[in-house]
Structures are given as structure tokens and as C-alpha cells.
N, C-alpha and C positions, 0 to 999 in steps of 0.2 A: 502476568501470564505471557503476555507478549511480548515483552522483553526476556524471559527467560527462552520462548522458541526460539526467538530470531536475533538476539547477540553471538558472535563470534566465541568459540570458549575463553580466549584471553580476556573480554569484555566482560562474561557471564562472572568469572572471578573474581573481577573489582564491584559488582552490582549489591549493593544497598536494598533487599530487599523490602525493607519495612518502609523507603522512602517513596516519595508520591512523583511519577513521572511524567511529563507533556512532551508530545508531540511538539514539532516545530518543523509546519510546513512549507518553511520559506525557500525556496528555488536558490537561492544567491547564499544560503548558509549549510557550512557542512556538517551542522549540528543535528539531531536525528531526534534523540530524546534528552531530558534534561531535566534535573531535581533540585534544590535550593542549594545541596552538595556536589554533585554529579554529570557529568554530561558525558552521550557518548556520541560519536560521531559515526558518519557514513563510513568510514573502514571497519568499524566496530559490530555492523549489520550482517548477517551471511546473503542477505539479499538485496539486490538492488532497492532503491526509495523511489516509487515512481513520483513524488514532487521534488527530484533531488534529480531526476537519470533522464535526460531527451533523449536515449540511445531507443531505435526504433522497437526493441525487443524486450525492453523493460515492461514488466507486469503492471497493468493498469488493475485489473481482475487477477490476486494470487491464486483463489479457490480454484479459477478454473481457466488459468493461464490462460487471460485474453491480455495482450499485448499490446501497447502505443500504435503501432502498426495496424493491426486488425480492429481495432478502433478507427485510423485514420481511416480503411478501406471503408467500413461499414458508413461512416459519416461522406463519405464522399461517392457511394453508391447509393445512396440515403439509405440506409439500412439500418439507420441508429436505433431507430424504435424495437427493430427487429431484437437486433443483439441486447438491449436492455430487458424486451420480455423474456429471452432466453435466461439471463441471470436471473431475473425476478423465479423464475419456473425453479431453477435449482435451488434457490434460498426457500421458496415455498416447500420444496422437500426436504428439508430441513439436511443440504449439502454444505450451506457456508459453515468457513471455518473460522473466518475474519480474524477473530481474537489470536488465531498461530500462526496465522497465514501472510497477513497484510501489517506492514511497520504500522499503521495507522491505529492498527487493533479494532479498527470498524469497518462495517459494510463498504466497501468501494463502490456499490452502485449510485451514492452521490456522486464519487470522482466520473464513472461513465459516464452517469447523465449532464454531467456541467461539461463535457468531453464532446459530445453530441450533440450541441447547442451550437446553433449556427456563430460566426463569430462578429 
């Protein structure tokens, strides 16, 4: 499901749909997803990867467009706890979308919360 949201249509075309696909979180690799056949990379996404993108504007939170940047603000007003209950709040309303939303296809409130950890 998450690769059929968030690949580009020339990607969506070459996609193996019956194949099994991982994530690859690795910062230094332009690889995005990937199947024992397949891989697509970071051009191939219509969205930025935030384990992939330090550009300040890159979606840390897709659901609800919280940003690298407003991440950095909030951890350095300590604010961190703030912005993570605010997500906690919408995912209890049942707003997240993760699985269309996030290249991950999972809750990004791990990535927040490891984001908001002092370093």
C-alpha cells in the first residue's frame, strides 16, 4: 500500500506487486525500498525520505506536516514532549495515515521521539 501511494507513476509501473518490500533507512544510501528483485530509489518517491533529506523542510511527521525544522525549534525550546503529545493526540483520533503517508509506512512517532532525545 505504501508503495503504491508514494512511488512516482514511472516507478508505480515497474512495481512487482506480489513481491515483499524493506525499507532501507540508511542516510548514505539512495535506495528507498527494495525486494530480492527490485529496488527503487529516492527519485522514484513523490516525497521527500526524511532518513534520506537534512533539508530543513523535509517531513519528519507526513500526517501532519511537522517538519526537521519545527522539530529542531521544539527540541531546542524544550518543547519536545509538547509536540510528541500533540501527535500522540491525533493518532488517538484515529488521524494517522502512516501506511500513505510516511516512505516508512509506519508511525513516525518513533522517528520524533528519537529526534527529541537530547544528543
Amino acid at each position: 500500500m505504501t508503495l503504491k501511494a508514494l512511488l512516482r507513476p514511472q516507478a508505480l509501473q515497474r512495481l512487482s506487486p506480489a513481491e515483499a518490500f524493506q525499507f532501507c533507512p540508511d542516510h548514505l544510501c539512495d535506495v528507498v525500498y527494495f525486494s530480492p528483485t527490485q529496488v527503487f530509489r529516492v527519485s522514484d518517491v513523490k516525497v521527500p525520505v526524511f532518513q534520506k533529506n537534512d533539508d530543513s523542510q523535509t517531513p519528519a511527521c507526513y500526517c501532519f506536516g511537522i517538519t526537521r525544522e519545527e522539530m529542531q525549534e521544539a527540541r531546542d525550546a524544550s518543547m519536545g514532549a509538547e509536540l510528541i503529545a500533540r501527535i500522540k493526540l491525533h493518532i488517538q483520533a484515529g488521524r494517522c495515515g502512516c501506511e500513505v503517508n510516511n516512505p516508512q509506512g509506519r508511525c513516525c512517532l518513533g522517528n520524533v521521539t528519537l529526534a527529541m532525545q537530547p544528543s
